[in-house]
N, C-alpha and C positions, 0 to 999 in steps of 0.2 A: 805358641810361645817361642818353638825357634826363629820364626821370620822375626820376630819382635826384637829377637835379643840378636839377628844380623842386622837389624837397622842401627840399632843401638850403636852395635861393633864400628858400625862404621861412619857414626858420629863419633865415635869417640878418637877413629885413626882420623877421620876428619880434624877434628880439635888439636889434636896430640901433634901435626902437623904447623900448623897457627903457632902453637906454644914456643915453635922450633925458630921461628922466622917472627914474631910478635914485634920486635922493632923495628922489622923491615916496612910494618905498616901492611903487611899484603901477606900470601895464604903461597906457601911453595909446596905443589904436592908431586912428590914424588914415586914414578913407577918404573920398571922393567924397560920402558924405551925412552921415555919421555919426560922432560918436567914444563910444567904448564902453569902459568901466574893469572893465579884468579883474584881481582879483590872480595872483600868480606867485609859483610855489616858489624861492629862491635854489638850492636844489641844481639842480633842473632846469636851470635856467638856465644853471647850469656847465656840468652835462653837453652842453647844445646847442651853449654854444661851445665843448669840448673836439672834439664830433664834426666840429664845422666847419672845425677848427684841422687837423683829424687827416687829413680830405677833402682841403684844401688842400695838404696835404704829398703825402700818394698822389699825387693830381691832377698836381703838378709834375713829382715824379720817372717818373711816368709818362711823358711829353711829354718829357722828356730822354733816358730811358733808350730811348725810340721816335728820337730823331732822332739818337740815337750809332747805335742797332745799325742803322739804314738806310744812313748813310755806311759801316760795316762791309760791308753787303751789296752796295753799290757797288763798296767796292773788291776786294771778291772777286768779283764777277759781273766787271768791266774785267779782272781779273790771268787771272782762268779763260779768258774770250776774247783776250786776249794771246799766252797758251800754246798753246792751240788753232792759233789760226795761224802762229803758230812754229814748230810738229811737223806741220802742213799736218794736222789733224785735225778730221773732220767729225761730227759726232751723226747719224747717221743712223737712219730711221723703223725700228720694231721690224717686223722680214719676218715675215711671214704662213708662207711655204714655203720650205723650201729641198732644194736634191738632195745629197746626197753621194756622189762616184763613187767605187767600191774596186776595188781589183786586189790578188788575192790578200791579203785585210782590211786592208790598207794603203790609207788616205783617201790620195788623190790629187786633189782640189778638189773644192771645194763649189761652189754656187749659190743664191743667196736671191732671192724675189720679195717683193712687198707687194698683190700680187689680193688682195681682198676677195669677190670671187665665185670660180665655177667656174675654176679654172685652165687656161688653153687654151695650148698648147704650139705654136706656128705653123713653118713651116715653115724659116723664115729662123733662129730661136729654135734649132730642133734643130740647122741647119747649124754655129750658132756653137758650139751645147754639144759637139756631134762635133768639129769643128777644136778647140776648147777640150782636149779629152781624148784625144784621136787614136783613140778607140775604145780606149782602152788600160785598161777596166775589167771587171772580172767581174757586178758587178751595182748598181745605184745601189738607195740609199734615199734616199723622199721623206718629208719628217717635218712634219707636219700642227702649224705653231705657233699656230695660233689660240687655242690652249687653254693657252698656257704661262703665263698668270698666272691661270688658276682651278685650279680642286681637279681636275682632270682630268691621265690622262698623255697624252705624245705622239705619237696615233698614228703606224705611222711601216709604209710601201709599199716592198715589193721589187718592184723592175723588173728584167729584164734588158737591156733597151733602152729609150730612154729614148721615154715615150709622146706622143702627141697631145692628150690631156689628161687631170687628175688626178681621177679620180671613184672612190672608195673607200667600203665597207660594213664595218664590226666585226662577224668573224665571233662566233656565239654556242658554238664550239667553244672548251672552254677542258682541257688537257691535267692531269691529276694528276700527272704530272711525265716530267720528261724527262733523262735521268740516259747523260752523257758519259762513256765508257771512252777517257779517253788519256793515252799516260806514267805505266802503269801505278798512274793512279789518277781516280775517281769523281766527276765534276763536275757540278753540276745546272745546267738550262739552264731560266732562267726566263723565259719571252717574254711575259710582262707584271709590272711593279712600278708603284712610284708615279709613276716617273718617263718609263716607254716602253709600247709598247703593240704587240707582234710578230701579236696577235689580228686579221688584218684581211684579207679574202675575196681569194682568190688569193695568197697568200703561199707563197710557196715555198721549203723549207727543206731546202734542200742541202748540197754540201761546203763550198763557197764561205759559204755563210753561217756555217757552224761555223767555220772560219776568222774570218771576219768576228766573230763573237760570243766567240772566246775571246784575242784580238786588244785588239780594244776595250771589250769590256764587263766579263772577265773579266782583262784587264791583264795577259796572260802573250806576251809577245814573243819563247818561248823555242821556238814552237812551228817544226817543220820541214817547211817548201814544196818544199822542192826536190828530195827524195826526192818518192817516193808517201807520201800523206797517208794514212794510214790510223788507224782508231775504229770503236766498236761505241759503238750508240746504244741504248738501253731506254726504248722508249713506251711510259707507261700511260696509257691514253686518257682521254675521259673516261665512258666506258660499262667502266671499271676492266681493261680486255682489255691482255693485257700483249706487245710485240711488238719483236722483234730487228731495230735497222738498223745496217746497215753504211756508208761511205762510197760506195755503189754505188746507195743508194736517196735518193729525193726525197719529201721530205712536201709534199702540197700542199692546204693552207687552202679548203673551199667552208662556206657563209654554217651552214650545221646538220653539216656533215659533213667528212668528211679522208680522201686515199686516200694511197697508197704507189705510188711508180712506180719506175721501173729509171731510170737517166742513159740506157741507150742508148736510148729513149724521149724523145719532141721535147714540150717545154710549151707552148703558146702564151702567148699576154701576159695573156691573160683565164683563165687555167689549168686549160685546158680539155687534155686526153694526145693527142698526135695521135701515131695505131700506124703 
């Protein structure tokens, strides 16, 4: 913009020059040593005062059209923090992590952090999360947000108890599919899209999760807890081996591999089968 507006300048001392000498028929420009007689086109000439004319109109409405829409932005940045504290509402930092506790796939409270590093879960931290929920959940997921504004999904950790701290690996087990028999009919259970990310070392996929998954992710609210839950599962792995579960087996996520256990069978938190 400043070279723009020294060219200008000095079309204009150029012009303003002309103006001075215009019956001479010729252009006298004058400097510090010298004066030098140039002739000049009449067209030109127009032209240069039409573009200057033309500068000077942009130029103002510019400057106007800047100090209206500033006062707009004024009065919607004051009315925006008006309201805010009227409804007692705070903007707060986008969380990093958060837990969500379920009982019987029913969210029962969340919790968000904003760690930046390794997540350490301290002792006092758990006491509150337990008094927080009375222990009145089947299994929490932690859902990894660091990644929620790039091209990544969210990885996302089942715990059964809530842990010490959060350190997680993407298993490279990925399933051909997994295909739900209930209420007499066929549901696919996909545990990775664009938008989540169920692939991830020690995951544990039980009843409660199926629950959990047809619940929330599949939006069928019609499903029945309070009887015995009962479903036939169909694994095809990913080495294409095709295998029957029922409500009585646990799949459990290791970093290259996947086994099948029985519920009356203890998992650890590291998902490791303790006989």
């Amino acid at each position: 913009m400043n070279t723009l507006n020294n060219i200008i300048l000095w079309f204009y001392r150029i012009c303003a020059g002309i103006v001075t000498v215009k019956c001479a028929g010729h252009l006298i420009r004058v400097n510090h040593t010298s004066i030098t007689q140039i002739n000049w086109n009449p067209t030109l000439i127009n032209v240069l005062y039409k573009l200057i004319y033309f500068y000077s109109k942009v130029q103002l409405l510019c400057v106007k059209l800047n100090t209206k829409l500033f006062a707009v932005l004024l009065i919607i940045s004051d009315n925006s923090t008006k309201i805010l504290r009227k409804y007692n509402i705070s903007v707060k930092p986008l969380s990093l992590h958060q837990f969500d506790f379920y009982n019987n796939g029913n969210l029962i409270g969340s919790k968000t952090f904003n760690n930046e590093l390794k997540l350490t879960i301290d002792v006092d931290l758990k006491q509150e999360l337990e008094n927080m929920f009375s222990k009145q959940y089947n299994f929490i997921i932690y859902s990894d947000l660091s990644n929620l504004n790039k091209e990544y999904s969210i990885n996302k950790v089942l715990y059964q108890v809530i842990p010490d701290e959060i350190y997680y690996q993407v298993s490279n087990v990925k399933f051909i599919g997994l295909i739900l028999f209930y209420q007499d009919a066929d549901i696919h259970i996909n545990l990775s899209t664009n938008e989540y990310n169920f692939y991830v070392v020690n995951n544990i996929f039980d009843k409660y999760f199926i629950i959990y998954f047809i619940k929330n992710i599949l939006k069928n609210q019609c499903i029945d807890t309070k009887n015995i839950f009962q479903y036939k599962l169909t694994l095809y792995d990913q080495n294409a081996e095709i295998k029957t579960l029922d409500e009585s087996d646990t799949i459990v996520l290791h970093k290259d591999t996947y086994e099948i256990v029985k519920c009356d069978k203890q998992i650890s938190s590291d998902g490791f089968v303790i006989t």
